[in-house]
VMD Tcl script that builds the backbone (N, CA, C; Angstrom):
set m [mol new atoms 408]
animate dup $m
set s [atomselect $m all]
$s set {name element resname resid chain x y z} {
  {N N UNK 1 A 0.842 -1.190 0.000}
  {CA C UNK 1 A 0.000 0.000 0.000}
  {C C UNK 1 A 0.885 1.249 0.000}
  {N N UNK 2 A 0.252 2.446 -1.008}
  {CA C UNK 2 A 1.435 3.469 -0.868}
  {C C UNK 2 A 1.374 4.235 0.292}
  {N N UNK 3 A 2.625 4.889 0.964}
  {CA C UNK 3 A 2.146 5.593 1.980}
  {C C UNK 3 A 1.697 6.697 1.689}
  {N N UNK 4 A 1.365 7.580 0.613}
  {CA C UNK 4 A 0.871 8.789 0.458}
  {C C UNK 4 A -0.259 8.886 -0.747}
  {N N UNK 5 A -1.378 9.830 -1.062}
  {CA C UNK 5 A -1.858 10.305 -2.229}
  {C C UNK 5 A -1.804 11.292 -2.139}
  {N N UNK 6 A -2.134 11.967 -3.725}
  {CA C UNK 6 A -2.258 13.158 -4.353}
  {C C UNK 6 A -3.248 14.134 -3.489}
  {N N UNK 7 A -3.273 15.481 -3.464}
  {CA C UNK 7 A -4.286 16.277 -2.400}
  {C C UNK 7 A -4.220 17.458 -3.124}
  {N N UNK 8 A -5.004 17.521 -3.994}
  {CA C UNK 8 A -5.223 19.104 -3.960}
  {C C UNK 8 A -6.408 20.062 -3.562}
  {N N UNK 9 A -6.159 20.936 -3.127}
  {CA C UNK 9 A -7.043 22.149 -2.370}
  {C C UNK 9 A -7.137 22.961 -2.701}
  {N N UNK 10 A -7.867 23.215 -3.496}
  {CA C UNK 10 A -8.690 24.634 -4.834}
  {C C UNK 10 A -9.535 25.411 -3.968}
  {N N UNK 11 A -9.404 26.745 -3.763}
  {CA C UNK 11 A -10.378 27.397 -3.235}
  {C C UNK 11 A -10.693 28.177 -4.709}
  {N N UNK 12 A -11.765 29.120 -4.704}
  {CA C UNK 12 A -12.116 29.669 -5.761}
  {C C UNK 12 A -11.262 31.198 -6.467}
  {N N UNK 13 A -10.063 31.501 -5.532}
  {CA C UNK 13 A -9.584 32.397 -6.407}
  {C C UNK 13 A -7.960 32.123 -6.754}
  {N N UNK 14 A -7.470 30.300 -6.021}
  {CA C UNK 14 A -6.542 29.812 -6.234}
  {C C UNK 14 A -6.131 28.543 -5.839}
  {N N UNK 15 A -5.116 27.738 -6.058}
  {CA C UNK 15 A -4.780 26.649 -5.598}
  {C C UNK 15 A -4.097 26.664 -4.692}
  {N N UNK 16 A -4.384 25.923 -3.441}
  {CA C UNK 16 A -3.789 26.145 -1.952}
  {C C UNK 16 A -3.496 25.651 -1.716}
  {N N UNK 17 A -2.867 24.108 -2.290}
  {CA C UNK 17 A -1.878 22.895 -1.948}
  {C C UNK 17 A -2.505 22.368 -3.425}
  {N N UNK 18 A -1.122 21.164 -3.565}
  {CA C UNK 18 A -1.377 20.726 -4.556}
  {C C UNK 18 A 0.166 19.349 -3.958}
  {N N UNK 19 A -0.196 17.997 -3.773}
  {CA C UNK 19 A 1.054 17.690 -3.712}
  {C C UNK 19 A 0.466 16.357 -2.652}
  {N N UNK 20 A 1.791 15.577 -2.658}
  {CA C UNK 20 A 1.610 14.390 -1.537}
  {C C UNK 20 A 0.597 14.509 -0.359}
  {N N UNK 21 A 0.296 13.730 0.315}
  {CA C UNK 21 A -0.002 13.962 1.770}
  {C C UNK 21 A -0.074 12.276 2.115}
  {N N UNK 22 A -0.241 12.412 4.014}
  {CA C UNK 22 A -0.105 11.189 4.144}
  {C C UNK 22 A -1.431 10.839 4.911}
  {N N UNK 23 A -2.295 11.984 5.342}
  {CA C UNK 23 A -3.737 11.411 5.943}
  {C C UNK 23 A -4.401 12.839 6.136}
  {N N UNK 24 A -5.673 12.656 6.070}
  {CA C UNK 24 A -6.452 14.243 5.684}
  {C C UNK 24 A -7.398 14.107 6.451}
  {N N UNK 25 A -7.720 15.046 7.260}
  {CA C UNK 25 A -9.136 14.878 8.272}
  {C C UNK 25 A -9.928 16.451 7.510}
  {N N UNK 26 A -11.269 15.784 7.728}
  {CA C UNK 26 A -12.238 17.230 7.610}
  {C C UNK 26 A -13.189 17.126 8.201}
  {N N UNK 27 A -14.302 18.188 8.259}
  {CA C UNK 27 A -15.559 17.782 8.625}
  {C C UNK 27 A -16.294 17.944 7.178}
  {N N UNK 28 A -17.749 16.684 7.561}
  {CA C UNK 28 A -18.529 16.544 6.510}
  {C C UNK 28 A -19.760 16.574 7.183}
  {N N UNK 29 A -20.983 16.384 6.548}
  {CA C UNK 29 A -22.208 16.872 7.015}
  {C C UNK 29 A -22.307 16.121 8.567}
  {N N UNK 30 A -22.366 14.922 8.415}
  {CA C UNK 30 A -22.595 13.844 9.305}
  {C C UNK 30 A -21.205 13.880 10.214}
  {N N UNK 31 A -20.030 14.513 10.112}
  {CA C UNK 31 A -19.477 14.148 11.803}
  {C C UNK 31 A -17.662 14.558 10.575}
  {N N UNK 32 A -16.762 13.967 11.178}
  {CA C UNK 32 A -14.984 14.206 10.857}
  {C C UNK 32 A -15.064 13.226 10.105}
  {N N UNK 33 A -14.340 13.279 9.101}
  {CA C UNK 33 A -13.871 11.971 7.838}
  {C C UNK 33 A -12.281 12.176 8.227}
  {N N UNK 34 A -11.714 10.946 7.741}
  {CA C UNK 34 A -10.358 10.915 7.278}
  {C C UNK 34 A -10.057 9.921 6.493}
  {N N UNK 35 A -9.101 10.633 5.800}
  {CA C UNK 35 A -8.625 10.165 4.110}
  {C C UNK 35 A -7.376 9.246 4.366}
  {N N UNK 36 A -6.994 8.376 4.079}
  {CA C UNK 36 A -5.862 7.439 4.200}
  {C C UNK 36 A -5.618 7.055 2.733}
  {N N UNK 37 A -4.246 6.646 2.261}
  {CA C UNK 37 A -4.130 6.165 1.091}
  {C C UNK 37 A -4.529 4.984 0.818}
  {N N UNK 38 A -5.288 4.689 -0.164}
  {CA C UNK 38 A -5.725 3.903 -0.731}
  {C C UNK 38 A -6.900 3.724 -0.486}
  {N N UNK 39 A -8.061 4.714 0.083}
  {CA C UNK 39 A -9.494 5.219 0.963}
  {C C UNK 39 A -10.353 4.733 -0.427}
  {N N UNK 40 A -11.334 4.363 -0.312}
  {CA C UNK 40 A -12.685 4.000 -0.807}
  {C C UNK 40 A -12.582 5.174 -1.574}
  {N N UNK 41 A -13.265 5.093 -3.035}
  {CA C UNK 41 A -13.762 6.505 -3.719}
  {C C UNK 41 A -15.000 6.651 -2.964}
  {N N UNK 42 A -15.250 8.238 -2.737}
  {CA C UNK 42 A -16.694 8.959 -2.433}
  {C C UNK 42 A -16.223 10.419 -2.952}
  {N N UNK 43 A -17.718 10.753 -3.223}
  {CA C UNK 43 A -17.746 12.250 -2.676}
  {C C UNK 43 A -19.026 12.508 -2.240}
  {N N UNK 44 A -18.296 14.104 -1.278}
  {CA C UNK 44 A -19.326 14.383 -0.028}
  {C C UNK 44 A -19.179 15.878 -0.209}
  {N N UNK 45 A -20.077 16.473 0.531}
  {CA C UNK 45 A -19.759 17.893 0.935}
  {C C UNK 45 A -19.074 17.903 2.113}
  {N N UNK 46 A -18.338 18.930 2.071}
  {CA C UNK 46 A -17.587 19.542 3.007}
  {C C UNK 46 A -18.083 20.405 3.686}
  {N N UNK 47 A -17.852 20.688 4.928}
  {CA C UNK 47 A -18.688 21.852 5.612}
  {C C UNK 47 A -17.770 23.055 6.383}
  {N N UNK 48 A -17.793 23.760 6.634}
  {CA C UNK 48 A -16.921 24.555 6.842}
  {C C UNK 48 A -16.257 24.805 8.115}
  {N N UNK 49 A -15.315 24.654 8.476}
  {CA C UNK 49 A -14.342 23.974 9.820}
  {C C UNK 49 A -12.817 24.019 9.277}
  {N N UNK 50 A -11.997 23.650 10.446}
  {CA C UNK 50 A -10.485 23.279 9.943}
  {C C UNK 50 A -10.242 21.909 9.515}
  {N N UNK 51 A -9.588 21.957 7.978}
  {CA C UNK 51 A -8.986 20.804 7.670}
  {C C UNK 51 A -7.881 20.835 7.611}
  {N N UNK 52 A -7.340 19.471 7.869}
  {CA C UNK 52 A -5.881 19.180 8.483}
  {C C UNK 52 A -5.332 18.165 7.256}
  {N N UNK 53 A -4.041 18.451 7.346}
  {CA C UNK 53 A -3.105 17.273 6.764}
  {C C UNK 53 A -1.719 17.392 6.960}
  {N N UNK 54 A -1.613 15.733 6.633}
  {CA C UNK 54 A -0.140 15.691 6.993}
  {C C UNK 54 A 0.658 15.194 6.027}
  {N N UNK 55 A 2.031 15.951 5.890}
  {CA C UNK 55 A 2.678 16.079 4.924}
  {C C UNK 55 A 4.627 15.834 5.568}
  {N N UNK 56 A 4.908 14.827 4.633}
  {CA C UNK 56 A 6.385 15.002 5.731}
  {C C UNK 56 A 5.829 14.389 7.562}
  {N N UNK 57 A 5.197 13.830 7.990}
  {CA C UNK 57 A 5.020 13.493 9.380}
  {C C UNK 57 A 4.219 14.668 10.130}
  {N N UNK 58 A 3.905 16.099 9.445}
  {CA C UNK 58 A 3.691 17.162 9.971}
  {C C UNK 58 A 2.565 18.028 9.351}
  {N N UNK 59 A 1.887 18.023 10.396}
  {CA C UNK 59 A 0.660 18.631 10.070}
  {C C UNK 59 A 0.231 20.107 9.743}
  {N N UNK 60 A -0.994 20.470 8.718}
  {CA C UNK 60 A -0.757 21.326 8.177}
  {C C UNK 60 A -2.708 21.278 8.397}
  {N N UNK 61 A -2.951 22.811 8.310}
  {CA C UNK 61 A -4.008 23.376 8.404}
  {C C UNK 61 A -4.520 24.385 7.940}
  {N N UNK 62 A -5.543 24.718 7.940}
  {CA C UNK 62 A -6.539 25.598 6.720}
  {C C UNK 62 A -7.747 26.003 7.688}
  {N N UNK 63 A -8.339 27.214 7.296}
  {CA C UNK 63 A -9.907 27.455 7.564}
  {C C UNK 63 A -10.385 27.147 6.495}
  {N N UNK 64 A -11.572 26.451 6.080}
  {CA C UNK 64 A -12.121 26.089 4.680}
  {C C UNK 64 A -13.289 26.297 4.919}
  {N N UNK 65 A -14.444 26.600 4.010}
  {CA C UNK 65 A -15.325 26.987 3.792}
  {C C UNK 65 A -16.384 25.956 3.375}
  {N N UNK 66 A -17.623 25.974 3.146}
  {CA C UNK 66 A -17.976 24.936 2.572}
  {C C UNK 66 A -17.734 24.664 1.252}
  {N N UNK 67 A -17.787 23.078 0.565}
  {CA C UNK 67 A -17.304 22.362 -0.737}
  {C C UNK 67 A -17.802 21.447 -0.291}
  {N N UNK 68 A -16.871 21.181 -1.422}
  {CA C UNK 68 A -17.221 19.283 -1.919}
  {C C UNK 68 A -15.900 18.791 -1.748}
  {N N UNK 69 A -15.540 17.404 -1.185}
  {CA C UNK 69 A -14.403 17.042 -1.784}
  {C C UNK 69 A -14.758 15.215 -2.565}
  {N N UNK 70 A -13.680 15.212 -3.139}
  {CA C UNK 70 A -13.896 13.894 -4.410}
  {C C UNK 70 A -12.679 13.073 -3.599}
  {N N UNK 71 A -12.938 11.736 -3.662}
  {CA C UNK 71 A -11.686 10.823 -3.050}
  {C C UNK 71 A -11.363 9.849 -3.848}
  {N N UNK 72 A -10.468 9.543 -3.964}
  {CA C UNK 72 A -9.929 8.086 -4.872}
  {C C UNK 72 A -8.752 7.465 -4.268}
  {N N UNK 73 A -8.836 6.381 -4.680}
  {CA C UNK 73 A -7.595 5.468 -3.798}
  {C C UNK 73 A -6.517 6.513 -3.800}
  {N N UNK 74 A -5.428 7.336 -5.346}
  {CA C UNK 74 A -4.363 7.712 -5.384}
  {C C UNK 74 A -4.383 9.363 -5.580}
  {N N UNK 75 A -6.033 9.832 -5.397}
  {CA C UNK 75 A -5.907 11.771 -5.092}
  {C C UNK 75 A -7.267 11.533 -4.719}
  {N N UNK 76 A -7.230 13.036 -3.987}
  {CA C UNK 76 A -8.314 13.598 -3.107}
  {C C UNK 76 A -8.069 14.950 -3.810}
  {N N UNK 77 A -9.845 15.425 -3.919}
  {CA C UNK 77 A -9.592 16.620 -4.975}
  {C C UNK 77 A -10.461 17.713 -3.475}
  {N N UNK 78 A -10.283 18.625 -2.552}
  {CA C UNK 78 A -10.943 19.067 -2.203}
  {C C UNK 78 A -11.435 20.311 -2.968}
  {N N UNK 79 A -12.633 21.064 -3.569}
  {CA C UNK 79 A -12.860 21.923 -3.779}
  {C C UNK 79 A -13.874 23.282 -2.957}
  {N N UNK 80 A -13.571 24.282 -2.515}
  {CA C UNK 80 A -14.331 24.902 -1.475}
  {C C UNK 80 A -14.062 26.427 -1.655}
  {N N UNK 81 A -15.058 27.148 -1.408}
  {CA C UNK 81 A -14.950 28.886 -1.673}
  {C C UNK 81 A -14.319 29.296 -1.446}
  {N N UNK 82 A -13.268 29.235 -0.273}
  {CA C UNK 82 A -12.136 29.244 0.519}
  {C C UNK 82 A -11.424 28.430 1.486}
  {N N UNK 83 A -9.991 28.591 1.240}
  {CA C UNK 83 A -9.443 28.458 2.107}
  {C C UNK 83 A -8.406 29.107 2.553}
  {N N UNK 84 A -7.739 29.187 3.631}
  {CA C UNK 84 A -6.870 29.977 4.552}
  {C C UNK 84 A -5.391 29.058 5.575}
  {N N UNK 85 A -4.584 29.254 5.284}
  {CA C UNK 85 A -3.902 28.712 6.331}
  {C C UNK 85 A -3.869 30.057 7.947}
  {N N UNK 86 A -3.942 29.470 9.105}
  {CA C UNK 86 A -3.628 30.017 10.140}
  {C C UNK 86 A -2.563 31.743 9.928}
  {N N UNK 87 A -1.863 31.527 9.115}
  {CA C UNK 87 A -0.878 32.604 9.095}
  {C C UNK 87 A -1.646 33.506 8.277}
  {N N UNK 88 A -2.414 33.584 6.691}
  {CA C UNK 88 A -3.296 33.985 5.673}
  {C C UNK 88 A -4.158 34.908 6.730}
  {N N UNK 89 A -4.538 34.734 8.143}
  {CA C UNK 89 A -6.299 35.267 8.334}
  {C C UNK 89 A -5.928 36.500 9.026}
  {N N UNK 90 A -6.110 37.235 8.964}
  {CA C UNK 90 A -6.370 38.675 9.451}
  {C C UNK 90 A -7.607 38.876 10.979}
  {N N UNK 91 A -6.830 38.178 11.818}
  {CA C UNK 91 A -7.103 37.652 13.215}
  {C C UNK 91 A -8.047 39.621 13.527}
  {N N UNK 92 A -7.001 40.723 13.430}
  {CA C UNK 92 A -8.554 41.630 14.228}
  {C C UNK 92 A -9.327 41.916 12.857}
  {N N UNK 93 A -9.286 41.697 11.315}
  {CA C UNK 93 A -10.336 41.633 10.820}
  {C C UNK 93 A -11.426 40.907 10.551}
  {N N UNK 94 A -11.436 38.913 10.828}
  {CA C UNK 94 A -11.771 38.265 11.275}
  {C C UNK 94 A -13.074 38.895 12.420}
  {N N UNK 95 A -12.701 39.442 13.490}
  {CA C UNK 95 A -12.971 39.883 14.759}
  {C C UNK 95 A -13.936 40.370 14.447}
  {N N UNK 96 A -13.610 41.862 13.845}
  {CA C UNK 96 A -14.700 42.863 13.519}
  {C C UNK 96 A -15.818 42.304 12.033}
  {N N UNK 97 A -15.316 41.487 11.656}
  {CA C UNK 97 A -16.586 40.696 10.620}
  {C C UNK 97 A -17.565 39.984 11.500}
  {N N UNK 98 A -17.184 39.538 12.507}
  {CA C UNK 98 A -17.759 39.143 13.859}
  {C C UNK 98 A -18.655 39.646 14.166}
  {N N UNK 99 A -18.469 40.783 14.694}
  {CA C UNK 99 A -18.763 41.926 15.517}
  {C C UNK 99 A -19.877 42.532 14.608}
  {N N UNK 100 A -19.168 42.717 13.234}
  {CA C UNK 100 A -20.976 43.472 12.277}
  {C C UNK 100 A -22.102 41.911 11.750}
  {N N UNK 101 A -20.984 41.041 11.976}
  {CA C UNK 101 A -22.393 40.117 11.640}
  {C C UNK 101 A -23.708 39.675 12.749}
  {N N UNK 102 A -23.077 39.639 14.202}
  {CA C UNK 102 A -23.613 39.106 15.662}
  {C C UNK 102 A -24.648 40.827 15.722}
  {N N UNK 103 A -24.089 41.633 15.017}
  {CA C UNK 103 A -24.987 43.160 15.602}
  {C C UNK 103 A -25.982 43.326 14.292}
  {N N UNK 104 A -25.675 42.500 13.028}
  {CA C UNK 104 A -27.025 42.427 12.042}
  {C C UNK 104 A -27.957 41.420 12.317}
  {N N UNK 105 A -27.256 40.138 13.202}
  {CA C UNK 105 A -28.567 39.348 13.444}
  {C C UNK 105 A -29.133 39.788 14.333}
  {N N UNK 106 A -29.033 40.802 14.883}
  {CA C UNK 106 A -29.875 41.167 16.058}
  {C C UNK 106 A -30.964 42.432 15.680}
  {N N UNK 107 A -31.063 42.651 14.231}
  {CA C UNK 107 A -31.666 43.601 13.654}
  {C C UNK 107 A -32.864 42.953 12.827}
  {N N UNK 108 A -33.998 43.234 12.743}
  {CA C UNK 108 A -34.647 42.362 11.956}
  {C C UNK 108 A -34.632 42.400 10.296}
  {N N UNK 109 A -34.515 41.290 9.704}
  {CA C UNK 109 A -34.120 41.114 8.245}
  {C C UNK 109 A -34.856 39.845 7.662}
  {N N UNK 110 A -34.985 40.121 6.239}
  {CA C UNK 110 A -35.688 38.946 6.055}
  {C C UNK 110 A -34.795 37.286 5.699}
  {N N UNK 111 A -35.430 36.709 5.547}
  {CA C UNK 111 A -34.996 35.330 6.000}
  {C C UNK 111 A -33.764 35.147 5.162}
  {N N UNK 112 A -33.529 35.797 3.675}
  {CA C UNK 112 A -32.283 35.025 2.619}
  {C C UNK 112 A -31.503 36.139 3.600}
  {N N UNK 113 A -31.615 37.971 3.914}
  {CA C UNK 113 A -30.474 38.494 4.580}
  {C C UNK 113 A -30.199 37.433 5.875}
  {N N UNK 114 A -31.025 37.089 6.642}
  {CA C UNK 114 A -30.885 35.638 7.868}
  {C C UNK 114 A -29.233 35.349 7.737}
  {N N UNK 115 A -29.746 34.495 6.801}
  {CA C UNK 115 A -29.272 33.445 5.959}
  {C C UNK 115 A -27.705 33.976 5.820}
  {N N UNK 116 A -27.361 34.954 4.979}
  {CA C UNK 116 A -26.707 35.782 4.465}
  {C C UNK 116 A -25.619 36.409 5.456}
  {N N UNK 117 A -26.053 37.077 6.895}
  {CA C UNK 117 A -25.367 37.670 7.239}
  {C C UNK 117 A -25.084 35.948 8.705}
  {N N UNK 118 A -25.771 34.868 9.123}
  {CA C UNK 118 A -25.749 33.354 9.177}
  {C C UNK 118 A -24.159 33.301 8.942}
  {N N UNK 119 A -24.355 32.908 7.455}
  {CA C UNK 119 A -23.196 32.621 6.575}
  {C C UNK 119 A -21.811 33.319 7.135}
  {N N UNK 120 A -21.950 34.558 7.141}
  {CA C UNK 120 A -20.804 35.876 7.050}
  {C C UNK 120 A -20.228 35.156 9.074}
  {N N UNK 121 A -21.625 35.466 9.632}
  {CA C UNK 121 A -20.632 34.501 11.029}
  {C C UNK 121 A -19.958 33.662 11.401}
  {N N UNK 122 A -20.373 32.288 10.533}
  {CA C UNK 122 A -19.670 31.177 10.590}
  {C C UNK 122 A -18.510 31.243 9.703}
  {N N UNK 123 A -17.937 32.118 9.065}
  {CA C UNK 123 A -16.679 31.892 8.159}
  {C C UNK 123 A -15.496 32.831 9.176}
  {N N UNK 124 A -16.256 34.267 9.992}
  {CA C UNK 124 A -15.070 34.564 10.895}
  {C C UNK 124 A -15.180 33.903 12.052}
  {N N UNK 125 A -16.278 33.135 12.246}
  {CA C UNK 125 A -15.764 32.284 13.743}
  {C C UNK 125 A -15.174 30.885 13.163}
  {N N UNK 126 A -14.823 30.787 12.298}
  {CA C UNK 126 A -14.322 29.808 12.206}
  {C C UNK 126 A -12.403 30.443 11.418}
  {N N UNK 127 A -13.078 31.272 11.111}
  {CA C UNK 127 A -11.226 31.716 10.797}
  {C C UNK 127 A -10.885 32.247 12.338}
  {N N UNK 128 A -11.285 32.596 13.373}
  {CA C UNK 128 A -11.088 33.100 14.384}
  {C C UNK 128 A -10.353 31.600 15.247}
  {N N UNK 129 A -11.203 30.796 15.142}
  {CA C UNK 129 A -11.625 29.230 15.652}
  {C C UNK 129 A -9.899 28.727 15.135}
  {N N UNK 130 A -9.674 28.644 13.975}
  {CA C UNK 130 A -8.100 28.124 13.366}
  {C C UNK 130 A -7.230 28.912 14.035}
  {N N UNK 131 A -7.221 30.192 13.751}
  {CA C UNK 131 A -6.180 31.006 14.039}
  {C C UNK 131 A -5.706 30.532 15.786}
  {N N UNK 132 A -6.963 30.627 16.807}
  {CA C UNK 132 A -6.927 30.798 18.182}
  {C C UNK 132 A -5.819 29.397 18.064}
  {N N UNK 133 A -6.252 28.381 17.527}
  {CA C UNK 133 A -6.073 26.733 17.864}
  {C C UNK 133 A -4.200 26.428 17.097}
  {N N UNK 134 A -3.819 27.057 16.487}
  {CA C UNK 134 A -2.770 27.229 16.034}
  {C C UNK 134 A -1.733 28.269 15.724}
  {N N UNK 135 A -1.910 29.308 15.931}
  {CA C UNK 135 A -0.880 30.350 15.892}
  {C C UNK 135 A -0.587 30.869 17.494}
  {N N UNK 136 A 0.556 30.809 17.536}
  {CA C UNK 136 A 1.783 31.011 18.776}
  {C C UNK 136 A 2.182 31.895 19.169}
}
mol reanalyze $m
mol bondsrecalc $m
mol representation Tube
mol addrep $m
């Protein structure tokens, strides 16, 4: 069995890895997946959380957004609106995207703005969420 597959990580305004890895965790609708070489083909959606991998014995991380990712025994294609490594996020702008999204849900709006400014929270608490959990 090989010890590694192919991994690439496309967000939508670039490619954010592209290369070996040796095991990939994410979250998916239903709970954490992880990718091992030579893993069952599927694809699933991705949901938006930190995904991890390891490369060289050493792990590597991202804020990602929601996607899809595709699996095959010898590549894993993740595709997602974004992604971010820990160093990439702009920790007090993060903050203050926070801060105007938690003070629009508290304003009344109709259900797609809901939805909309929903969305805008969970991408800085979750770039907030990476950054806290890995940068030193």
């Amino acid at each position: 069995m090989a010890k590694t597959f192919q991994l690439q990580i496309i967000s939508c305004d670039r490619q954010f890895y592209d290369g070996p890895c040796e095991m990939l965790v994410f979250d998916g609708l239903d709970g954490e997946y992880g990718v091992l070489p030579g893993h069952e083909p599927m694809v699933t959606c991705l949901t938006a959380g930190e995904l991890r991998y390891k490369v060289d014995g050493e792990w590597h991380y991202a804020a990602i957004s929601n996607g899809f990712i595709a699996v095959n025994p010898i590549k894993t294609t993740v595709m997602a609106d974004t992604a971010e490594s820990p160093e990439e996020i702009d920790v007090r702008r993060a903050n203050e995207a926070r801060l105007r999204a938690e003070e629009l849900l508290r304003q009344k709006q109709s259900i797609q703005e809901y939805y909309h400014v929903q969305a805008a929270l969970n991408r800085a608490m979750n770039r907030l969420r990476v950054t806290k959990r890995h940068m030193h």
